[in-house]
Backbone as CSV, one residue per row, in Angstrom:
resi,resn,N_x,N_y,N_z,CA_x,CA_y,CA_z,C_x,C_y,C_z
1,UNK,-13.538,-0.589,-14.457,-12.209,-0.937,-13.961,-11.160,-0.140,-14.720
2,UNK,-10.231,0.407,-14.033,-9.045,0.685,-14.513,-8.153,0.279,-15.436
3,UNK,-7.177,0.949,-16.611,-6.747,0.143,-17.691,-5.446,-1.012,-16.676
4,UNK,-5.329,-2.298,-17.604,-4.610,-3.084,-16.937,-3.275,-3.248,-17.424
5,UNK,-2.587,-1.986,-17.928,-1.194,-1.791,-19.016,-0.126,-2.582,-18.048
6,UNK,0.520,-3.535,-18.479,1.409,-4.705,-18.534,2.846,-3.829,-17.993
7,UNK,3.058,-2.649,-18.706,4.015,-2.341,-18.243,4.063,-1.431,-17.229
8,UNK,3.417,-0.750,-17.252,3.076,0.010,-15.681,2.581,-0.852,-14.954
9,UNK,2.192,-2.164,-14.720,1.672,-2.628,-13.589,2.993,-3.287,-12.879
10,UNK,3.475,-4.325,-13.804,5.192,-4.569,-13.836,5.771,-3.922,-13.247
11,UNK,6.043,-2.996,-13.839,6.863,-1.764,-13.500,6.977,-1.373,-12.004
12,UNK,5.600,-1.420,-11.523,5.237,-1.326,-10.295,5.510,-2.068,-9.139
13,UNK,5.133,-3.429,-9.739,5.459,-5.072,-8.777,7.310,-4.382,-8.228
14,UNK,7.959,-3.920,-9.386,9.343,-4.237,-9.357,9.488,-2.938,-8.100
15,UNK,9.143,-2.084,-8.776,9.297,-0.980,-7.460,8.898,-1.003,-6.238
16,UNK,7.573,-1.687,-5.736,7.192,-2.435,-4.616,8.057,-3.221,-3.699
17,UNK,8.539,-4.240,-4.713,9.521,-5.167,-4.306,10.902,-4.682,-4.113
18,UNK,11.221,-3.685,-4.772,13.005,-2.597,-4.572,12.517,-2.169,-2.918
19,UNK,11.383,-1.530,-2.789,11.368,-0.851,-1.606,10.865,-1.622,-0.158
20,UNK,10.541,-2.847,-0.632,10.342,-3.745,0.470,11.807,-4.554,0.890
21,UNK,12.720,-4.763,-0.238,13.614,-4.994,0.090,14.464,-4.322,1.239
22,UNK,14.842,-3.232,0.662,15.337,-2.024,1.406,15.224,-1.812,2.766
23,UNK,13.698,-2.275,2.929,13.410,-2.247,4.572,13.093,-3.317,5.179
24,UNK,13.549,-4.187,4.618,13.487,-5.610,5.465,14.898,-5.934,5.744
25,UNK,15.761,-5.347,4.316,16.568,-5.684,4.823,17.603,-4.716,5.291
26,UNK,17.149,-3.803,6.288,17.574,-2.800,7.329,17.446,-3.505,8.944
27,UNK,16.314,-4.501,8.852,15.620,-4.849,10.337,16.743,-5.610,11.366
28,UNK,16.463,-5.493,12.168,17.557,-6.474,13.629,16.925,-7.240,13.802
29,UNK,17.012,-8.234,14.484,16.271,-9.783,14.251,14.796,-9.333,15.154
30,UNK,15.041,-8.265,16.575,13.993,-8.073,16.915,12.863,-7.364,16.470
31,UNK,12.821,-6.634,15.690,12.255,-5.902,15.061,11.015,-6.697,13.849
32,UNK,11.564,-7.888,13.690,10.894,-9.166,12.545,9.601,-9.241,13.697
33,UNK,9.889,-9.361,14.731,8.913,-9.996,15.872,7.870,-8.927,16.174
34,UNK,8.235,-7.776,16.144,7.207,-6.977,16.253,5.565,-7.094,15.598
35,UNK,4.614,-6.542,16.818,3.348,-6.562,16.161,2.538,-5.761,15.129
36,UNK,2.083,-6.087,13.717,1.918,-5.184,12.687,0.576,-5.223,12.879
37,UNK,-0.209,-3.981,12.489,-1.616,-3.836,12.524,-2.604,-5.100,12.173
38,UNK,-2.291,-5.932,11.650,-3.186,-7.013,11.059,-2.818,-8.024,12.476
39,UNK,-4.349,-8.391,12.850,-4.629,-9.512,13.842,-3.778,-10.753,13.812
40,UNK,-3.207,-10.783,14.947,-2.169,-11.971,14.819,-0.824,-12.020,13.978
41,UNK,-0.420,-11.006,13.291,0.586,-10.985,12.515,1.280,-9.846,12.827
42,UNK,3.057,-10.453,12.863,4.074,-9.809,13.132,4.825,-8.975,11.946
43,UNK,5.867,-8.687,11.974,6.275,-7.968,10.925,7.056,-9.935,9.653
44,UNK,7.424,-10.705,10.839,7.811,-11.573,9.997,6.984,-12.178,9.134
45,UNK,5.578,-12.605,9.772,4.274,-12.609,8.925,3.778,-12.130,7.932
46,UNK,4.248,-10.949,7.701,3.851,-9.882,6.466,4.536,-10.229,5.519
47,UNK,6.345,-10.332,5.747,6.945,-10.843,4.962,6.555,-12.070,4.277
48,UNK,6.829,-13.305,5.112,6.162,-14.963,4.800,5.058,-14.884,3.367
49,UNK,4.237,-13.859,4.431,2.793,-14.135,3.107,2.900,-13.704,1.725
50,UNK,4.102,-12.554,2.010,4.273,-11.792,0.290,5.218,-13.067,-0.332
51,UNK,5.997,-13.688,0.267,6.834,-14.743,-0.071,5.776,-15.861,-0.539
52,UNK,5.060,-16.241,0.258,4.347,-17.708,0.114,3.444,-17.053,-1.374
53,UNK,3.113,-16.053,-1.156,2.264,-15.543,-2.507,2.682,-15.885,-3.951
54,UNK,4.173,-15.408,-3.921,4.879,-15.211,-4.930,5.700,-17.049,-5.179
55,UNK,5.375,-17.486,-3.904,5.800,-19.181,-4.528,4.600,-19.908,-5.039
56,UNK,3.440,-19.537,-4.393,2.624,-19.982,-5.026,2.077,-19.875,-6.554
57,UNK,2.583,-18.407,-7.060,2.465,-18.051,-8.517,3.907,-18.807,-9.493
58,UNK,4.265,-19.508,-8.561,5.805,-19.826,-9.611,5.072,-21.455,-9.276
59,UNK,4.515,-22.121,-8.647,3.255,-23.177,-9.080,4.138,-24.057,-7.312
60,UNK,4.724,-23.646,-6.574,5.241,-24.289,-5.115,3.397,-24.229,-4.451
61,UNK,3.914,-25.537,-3.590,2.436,-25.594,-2.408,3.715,-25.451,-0.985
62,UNK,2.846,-25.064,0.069,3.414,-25.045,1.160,3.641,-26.552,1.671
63,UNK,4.864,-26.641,2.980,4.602,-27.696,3.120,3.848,-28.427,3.931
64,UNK,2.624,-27.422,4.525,1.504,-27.925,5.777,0.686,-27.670,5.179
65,UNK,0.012,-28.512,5.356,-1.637,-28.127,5.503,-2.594,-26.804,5.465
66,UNK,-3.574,-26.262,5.238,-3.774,-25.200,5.345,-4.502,-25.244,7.184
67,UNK,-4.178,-23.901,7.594,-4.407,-23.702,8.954,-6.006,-23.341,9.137
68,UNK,-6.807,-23.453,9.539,-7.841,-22.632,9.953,-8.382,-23.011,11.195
69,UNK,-7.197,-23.604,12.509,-7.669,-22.795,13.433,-7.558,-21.761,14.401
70,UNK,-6.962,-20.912,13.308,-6.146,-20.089,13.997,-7.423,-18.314,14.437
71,UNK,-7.418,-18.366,15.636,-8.705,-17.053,15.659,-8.992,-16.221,14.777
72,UNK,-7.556,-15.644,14.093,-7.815,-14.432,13.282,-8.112,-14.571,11.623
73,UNK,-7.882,-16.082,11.214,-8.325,-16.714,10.392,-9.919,-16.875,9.937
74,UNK,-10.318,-16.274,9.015,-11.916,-16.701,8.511,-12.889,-16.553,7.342
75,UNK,-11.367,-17.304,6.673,-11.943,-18.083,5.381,-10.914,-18.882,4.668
76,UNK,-10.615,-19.421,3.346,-9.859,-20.122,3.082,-8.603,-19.862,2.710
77,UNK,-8.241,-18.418,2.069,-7.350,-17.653,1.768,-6.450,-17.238,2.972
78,UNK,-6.810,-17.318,4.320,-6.678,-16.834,5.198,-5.905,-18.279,5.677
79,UNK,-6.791,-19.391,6.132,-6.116,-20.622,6.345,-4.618,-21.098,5.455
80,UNK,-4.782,-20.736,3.934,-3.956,-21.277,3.406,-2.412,-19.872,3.425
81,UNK,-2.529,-18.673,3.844,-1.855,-18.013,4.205,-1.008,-18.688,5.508
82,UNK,-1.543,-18.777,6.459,-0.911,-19.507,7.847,0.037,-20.674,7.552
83,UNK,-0.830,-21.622,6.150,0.307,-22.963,6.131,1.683,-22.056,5.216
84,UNK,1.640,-21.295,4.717,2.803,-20.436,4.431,3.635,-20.550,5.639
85,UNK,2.989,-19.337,6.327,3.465,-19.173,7.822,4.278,-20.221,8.783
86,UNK,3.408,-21.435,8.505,4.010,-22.744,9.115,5.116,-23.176,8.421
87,UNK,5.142,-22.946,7.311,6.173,-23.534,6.152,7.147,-22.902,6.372
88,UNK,7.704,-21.765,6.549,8.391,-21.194,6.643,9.234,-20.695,7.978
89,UNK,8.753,-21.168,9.257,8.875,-21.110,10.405,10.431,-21.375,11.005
90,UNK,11.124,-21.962,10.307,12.313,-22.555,11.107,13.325,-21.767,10.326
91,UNK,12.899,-20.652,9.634,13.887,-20.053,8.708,14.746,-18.664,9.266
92,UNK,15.699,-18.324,9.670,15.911,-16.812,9.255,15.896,-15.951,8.911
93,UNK,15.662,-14.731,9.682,15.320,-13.389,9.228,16.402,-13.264,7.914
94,UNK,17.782,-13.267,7.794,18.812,-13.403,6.822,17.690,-14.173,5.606
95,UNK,17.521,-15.703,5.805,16.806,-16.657,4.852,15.751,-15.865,4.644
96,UNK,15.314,-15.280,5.197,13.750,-15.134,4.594,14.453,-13.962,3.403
97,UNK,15.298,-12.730,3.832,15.411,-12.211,3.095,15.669,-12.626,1.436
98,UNK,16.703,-13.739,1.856,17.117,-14.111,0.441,16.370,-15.058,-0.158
99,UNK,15.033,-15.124,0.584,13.818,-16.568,-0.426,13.373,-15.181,-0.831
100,UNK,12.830,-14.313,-0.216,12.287,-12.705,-0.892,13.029,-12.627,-2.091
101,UNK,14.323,-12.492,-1.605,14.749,-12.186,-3.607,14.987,-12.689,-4.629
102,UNK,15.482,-13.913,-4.023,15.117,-15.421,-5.365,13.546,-15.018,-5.699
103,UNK,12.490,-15.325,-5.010,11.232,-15.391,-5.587,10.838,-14.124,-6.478
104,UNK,10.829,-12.787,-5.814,10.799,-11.720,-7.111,11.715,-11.983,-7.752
105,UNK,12.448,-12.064,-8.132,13.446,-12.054,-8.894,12.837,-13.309,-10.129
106,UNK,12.625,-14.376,-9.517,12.203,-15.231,-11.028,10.509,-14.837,-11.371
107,UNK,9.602,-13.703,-10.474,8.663,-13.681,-10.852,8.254,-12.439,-11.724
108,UNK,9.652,-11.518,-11.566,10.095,-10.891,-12.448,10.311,-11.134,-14.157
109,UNK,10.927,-12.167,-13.863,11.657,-12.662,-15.453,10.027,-13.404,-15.805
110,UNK,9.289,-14.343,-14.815,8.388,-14.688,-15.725,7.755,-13.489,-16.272
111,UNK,6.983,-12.639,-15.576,6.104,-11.578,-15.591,6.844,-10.736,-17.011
112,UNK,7.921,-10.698,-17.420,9.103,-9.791,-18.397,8.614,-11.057,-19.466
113,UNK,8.454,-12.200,-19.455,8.207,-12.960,-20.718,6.656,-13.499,-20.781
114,UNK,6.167,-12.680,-19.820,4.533,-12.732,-20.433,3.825,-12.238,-21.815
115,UNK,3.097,-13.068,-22.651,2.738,-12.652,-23.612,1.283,-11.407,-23.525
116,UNK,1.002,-10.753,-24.515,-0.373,-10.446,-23.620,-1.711,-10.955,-23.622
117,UNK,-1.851,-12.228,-24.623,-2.766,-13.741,-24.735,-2.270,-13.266,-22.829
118,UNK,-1.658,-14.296,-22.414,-0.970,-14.904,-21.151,-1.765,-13.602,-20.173
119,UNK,-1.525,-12.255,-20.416,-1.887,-11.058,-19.390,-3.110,-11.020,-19.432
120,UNK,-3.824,-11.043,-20.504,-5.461,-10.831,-20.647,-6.250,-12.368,-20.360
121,UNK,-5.767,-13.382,-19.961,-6.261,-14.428,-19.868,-6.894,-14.460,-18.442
122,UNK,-8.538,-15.076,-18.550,-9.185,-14.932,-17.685,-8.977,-16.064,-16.327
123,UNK,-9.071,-15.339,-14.998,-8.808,-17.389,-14.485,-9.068,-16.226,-13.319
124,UNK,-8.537,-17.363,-12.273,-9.140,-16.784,-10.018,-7.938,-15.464,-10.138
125,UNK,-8.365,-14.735,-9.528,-7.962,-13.502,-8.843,-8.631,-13.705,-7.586
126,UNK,-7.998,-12.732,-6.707,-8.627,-13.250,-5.392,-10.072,-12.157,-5.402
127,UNK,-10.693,-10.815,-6.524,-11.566,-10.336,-6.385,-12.803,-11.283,-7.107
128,UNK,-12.383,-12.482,-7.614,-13.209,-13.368,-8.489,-12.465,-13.606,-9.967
129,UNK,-13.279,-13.914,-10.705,-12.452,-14.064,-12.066,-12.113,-13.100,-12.321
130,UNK,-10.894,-13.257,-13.106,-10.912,-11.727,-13.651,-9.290,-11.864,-14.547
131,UNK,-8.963,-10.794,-15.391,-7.686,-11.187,-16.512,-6.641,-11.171,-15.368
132,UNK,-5.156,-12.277,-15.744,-4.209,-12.450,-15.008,-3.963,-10.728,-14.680
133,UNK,-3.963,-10.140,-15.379,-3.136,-8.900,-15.090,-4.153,-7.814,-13.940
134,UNK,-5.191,-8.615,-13.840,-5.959,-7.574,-12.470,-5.436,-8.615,-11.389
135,UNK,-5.074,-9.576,-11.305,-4.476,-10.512,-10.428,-2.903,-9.739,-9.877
136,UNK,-2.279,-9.196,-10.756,-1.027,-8.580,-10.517,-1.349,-7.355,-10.110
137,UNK,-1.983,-6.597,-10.731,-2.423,-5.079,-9.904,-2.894,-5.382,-8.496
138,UNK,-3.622,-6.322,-8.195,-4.099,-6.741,-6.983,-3.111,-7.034,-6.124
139,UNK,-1.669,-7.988,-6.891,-0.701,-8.050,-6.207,-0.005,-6.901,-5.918
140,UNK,0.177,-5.448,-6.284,0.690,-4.462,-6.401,-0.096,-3.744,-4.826
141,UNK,-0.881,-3.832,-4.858,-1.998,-3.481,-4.093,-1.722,-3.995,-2.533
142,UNK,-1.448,-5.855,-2.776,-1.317,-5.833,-1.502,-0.072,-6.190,-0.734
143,UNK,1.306,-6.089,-1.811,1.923,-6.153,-1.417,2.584,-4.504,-0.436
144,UNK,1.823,-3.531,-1.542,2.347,-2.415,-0.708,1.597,-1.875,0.784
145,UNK,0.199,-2.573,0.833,-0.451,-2.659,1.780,0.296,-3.041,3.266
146,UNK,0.920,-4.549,2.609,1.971,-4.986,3.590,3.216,-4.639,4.437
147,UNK,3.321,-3.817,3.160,4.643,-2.988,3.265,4.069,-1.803,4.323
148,UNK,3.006,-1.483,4.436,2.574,-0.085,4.846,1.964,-1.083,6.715
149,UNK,2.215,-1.917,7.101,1.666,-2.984,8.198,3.611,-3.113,8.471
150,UNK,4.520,-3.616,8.230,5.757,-3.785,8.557,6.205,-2.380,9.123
151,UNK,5.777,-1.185,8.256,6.487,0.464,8.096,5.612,0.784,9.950
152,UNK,4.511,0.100,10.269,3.201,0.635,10.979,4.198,0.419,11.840
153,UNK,4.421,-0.938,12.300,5.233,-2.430,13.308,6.494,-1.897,13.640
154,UNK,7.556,-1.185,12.652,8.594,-0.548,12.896,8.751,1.016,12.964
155,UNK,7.560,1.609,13.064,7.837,3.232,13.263,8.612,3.823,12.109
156,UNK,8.263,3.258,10.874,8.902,3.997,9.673,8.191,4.334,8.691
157,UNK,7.435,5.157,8.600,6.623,5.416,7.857,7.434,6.249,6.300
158,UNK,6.620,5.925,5.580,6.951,6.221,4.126,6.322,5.457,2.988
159,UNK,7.205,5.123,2.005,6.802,4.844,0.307,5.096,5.595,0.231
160,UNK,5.141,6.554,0.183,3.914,7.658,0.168,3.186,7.668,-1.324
161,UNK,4.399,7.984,-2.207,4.192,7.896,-3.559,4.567,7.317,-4.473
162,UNK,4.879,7.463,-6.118,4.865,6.463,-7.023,4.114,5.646,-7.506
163,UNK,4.849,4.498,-8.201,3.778,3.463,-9.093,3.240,3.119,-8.702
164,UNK,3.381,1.875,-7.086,2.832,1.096,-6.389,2.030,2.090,-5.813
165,UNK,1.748,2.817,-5.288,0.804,3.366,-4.716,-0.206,4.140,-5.476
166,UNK,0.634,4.346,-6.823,-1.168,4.913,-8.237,-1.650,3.892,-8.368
167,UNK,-0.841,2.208,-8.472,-1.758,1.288,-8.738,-2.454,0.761,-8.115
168,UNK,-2.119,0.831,-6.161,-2.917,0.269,-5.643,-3.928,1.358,-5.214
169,UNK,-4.102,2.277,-5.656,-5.098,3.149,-5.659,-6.184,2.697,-6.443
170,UNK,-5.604,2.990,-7.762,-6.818,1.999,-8.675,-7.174,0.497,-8.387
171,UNK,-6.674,0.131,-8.090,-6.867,-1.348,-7.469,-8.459,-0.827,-6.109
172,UNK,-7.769,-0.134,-5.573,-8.952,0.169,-3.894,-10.626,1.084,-4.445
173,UNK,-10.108,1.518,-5.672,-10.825,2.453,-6.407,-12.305,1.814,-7.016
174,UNK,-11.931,0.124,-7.131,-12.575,-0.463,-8.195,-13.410,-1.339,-6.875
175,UNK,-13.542,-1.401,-6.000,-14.018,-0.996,-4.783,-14.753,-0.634,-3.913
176,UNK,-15.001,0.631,-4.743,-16.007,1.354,-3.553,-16.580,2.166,-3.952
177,UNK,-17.739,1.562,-5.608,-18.850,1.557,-5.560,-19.467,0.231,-4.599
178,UNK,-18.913,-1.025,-4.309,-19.363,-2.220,-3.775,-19.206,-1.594,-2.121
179,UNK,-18.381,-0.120,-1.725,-18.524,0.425,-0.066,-19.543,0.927,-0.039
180,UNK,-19.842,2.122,-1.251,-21.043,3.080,-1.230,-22.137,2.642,-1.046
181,UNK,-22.261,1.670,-2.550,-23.607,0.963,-2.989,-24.545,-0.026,-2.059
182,UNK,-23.621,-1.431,-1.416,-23.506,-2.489,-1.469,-23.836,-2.406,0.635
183,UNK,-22.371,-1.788,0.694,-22.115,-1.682,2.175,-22.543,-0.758,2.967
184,UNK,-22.732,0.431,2.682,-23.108,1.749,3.150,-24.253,1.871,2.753
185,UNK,-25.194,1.557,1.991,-26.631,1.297,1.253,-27.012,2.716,0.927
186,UNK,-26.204,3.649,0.114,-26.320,5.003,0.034,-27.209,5.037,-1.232
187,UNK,-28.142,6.386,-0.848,-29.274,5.646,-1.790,-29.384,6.112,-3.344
188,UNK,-30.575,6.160,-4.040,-30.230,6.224,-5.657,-30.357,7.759,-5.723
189,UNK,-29.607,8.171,-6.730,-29.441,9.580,-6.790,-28.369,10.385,-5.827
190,UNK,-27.723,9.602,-4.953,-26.770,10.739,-3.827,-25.615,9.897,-4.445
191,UNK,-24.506,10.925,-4.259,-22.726,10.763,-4.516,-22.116,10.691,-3.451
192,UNK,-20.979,10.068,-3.345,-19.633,10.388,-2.453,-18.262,10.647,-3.229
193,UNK,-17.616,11.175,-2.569,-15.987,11.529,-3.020,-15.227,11.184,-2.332
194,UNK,-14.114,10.777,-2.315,-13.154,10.450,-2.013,-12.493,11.150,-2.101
195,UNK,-11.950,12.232,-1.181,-10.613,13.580,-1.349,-9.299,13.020,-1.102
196,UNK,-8.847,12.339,-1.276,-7.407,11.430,-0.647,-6.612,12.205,-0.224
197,UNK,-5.291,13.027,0.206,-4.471,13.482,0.173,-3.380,13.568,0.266
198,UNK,-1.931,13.715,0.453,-0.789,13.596,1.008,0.102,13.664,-0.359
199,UNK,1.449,12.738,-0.298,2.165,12.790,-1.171,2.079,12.779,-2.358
200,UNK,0.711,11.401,-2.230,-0.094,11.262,-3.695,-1.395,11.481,-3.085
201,UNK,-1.972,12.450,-4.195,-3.957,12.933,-4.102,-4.141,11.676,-5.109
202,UNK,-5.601,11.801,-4.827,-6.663,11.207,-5.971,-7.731,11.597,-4.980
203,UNK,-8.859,11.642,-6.111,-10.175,12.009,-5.885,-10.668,10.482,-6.374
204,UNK,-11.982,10.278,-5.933,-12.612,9.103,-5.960,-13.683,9.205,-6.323
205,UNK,-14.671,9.571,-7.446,-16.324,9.446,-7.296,-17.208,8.862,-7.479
206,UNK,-18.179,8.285,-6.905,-18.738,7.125,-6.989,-20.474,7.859,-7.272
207,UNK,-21.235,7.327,-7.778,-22.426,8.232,-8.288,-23.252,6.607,-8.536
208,UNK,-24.516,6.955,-7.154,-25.336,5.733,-7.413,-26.564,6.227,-8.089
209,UNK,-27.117,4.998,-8.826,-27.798,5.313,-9.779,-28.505,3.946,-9.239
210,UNK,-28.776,2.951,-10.364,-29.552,1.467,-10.161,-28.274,1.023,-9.667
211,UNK,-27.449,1.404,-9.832,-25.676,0.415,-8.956,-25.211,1.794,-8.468
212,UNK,-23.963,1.459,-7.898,-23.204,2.110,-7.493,-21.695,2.110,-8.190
213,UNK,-21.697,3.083,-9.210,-20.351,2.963,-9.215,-19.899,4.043,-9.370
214,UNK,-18.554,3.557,-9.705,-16.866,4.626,-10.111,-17.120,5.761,-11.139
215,UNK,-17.171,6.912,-11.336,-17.450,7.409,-12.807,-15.924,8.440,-12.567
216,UNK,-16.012,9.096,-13.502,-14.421,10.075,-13.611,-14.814,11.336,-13.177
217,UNK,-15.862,12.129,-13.318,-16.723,13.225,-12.628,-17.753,12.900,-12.316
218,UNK,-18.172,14.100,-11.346,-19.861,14.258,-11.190,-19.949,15.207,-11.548
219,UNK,-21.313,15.083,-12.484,-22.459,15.976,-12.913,-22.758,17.248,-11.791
220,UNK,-22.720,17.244,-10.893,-22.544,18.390,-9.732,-21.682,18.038,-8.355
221,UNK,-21.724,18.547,-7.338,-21.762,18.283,-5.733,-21.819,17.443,-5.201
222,UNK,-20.600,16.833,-4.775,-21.063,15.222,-4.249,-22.025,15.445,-3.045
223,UNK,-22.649,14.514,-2.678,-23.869,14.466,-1.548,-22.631,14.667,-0.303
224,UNK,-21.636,13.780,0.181,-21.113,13.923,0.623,-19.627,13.791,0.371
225,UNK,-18.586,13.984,0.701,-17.310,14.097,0.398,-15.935,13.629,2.270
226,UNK,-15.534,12.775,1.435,-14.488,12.285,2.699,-13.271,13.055,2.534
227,UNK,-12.753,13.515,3.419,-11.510,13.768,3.374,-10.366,13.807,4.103
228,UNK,-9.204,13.076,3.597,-8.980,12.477,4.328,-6.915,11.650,3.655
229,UNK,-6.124,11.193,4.003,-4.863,11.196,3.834,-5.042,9.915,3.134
230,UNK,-4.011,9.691,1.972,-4.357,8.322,1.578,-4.069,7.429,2.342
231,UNK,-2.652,7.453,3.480,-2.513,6.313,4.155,-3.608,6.044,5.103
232,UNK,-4.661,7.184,5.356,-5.664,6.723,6.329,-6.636,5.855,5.781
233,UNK,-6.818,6.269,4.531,-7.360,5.914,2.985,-7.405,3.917,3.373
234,UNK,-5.903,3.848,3.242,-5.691,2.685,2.990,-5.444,1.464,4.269
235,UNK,-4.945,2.087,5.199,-5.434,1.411,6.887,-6.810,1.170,6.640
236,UNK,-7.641,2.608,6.860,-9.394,1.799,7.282,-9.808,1.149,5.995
237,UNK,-9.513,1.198,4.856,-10.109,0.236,3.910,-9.747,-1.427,4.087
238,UNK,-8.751,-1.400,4.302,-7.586,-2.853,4.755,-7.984,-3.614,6.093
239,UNK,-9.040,-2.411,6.823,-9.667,-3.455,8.313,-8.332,-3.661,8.792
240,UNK,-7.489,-2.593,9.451,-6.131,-2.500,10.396,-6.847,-2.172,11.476
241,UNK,-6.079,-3.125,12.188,-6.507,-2.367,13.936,-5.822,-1.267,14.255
242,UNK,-5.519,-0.253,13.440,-5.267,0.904,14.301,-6.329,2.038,13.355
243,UNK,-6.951,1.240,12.911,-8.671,2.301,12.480,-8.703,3.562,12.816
244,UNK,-8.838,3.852,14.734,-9.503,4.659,15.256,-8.676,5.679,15.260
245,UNK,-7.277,5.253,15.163,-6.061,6.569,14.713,-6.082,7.129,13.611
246,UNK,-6.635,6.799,12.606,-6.714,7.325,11.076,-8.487,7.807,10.547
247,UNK,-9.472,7.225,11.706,-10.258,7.434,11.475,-10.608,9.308,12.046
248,UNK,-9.532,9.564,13.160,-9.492,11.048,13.521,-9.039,12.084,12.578
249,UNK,-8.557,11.466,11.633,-7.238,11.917,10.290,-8.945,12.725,9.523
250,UNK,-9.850,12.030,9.526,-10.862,11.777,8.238,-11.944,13.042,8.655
251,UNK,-12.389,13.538,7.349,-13.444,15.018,7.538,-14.776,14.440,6.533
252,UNK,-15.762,14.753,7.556,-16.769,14.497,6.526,-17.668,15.926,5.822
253,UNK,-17.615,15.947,5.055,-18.129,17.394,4.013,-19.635,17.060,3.817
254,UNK,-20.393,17.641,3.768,-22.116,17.817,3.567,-22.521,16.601,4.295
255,UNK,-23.350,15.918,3.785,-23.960,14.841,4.300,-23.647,14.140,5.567
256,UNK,-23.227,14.091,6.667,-22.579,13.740,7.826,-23.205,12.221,7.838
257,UNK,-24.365,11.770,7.498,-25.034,10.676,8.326,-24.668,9.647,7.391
258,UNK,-24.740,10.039,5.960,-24.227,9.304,4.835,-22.318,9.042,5.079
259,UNK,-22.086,10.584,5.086,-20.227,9.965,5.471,-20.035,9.271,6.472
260,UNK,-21.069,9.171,7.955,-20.488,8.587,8.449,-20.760,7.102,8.254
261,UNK,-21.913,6.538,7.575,-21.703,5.232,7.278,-21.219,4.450,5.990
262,UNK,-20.254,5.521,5.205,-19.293,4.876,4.302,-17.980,4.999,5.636
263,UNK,-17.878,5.482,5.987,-16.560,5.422,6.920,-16.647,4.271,7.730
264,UNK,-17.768,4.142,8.009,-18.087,2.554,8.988,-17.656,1.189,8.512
265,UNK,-18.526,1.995,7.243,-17.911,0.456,6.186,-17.015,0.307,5.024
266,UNK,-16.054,1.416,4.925,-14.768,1.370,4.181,-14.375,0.038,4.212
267,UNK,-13.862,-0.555,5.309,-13.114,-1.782,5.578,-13.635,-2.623,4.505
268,UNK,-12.988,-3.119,3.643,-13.190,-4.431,2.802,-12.813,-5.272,1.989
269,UNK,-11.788,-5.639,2.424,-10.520,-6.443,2.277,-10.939,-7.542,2.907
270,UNK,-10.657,-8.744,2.044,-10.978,-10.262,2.970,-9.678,-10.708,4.318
């Protein structure tokens, strides 16, 4: 895993949150309603959940129930996302904006008086246990994810580069030895790469052995090599329904039969 430095991850949340501001609060009321790549969810939806997220870390419960019967719902994280959704329903595009900035805003000041006992302390992340501060990179991760589902919904594409997007790189990074290894069943002794490209590169290499994981080089030639834009990067990893548009974006280098079944199973996001 990636280092979990307190102040670059911070640092990041805050810049995430400057630039989500910015474009939410540009929108016309119709524009909230629009449909964002994620099943069943609008652009106001995207918002709600980064909101309900961030009340839930300041210790608020919603005020419904958790949902699960909703189709696109299917599992518990998913149900208890919706009673957000419900909770928040009778509010204004205006209101929502300004519960958005009350809530960063005090999750800011907590996060600014975290000790690092408090950052390194182990407890639920949504990848399993893991120190509060992979819980916040994770939040870094999917809040800009979200942001990149609203940008889809309104034809504005951008925030390409910067913090939030090195961190949720490493965040997607830690990942996919569990695509290679796990999902793609690529076998012992063959590599993949990850060529990312665009505003921000990263390379990715994953080298299976008895596991599959992350290493910083390979020893030679990856078996096969993806290549491919990070935002395509981060749609097909995220399981967006607009896959098959980003999946044309993507080049597979040597191995074709191997790239094409890490590309199958990129998607893996709950």
């Amino acid at each position: 895993m990636t280092g979990l430095d307190q102040g670059r991850i911070v640092g990041a949340l805050r810049d995430e949150w400057a630039s989500i501001d910015e474009l939410i609060s540009g929108l016309d009321d119709e524009q909230w309603s629009w449909p964002s790549p994620l099943p069943g969810w609008d652009v106001r939806s995207n918002v709600v959940h980064i909101i309900g997220t961030e009340a839930m870390l300041l210790g608020r419960t919603p005020s419904v129930e958790p949902v699960d019967s909703v189709e696109h719902v299917k599992n518990p994280i998913g149900a208890a996302n919706e009673a957000w959704i419900a909770t928040y329903a009778d509010r204004s595009p205006t209101e929502l904006v300004e519960e958005f900035r009350t809530l960063t805003t005090e999750r800011l000041r907590v996060l600014g008086a975290m000790s690092e006992d408090e950052w390194n302390e182990v407890g639920f992340t949504p990848a399993g246990e893991g120190p509060y501060g992979r819980f916040m990179q994770i939040r870094v991760f999917d809040c800009w994810m979200h942001e990149q589902d609203i940008r889809y919904a309104i034809r504005m594409p951008g925030h390409e580069h910067g913090r939030p997007v090195d961190v949720s790189l490493d965040e997607m990074s830690n990942a996919m030895g569990y695509v290679v290894g796990k999902k793609a069943g690529a076998p012992t002794g063959s590599s993949v790469t990850f060529d990312l490209r665009g505003a921000t590169s990263r390379r990715i290499h994953v080298q299976v052995g008895e596991r599959a994981q992350v290493v910083d080089e390979l020893a030679g030639q990856a078996t096969t090599t993806l290549v491919m834009p990070v935002i395509s990067f981060a749609h097909i990893a995220g399981g967006r329904l607009d896959r098959e548009i980003h999946v044309a974006h993507c080049e597979i280098e040597g191995d074709q039969d191997l790239g094409r079944r890490v590309l199958e199973n990129l998607p893996y996001t709950i």
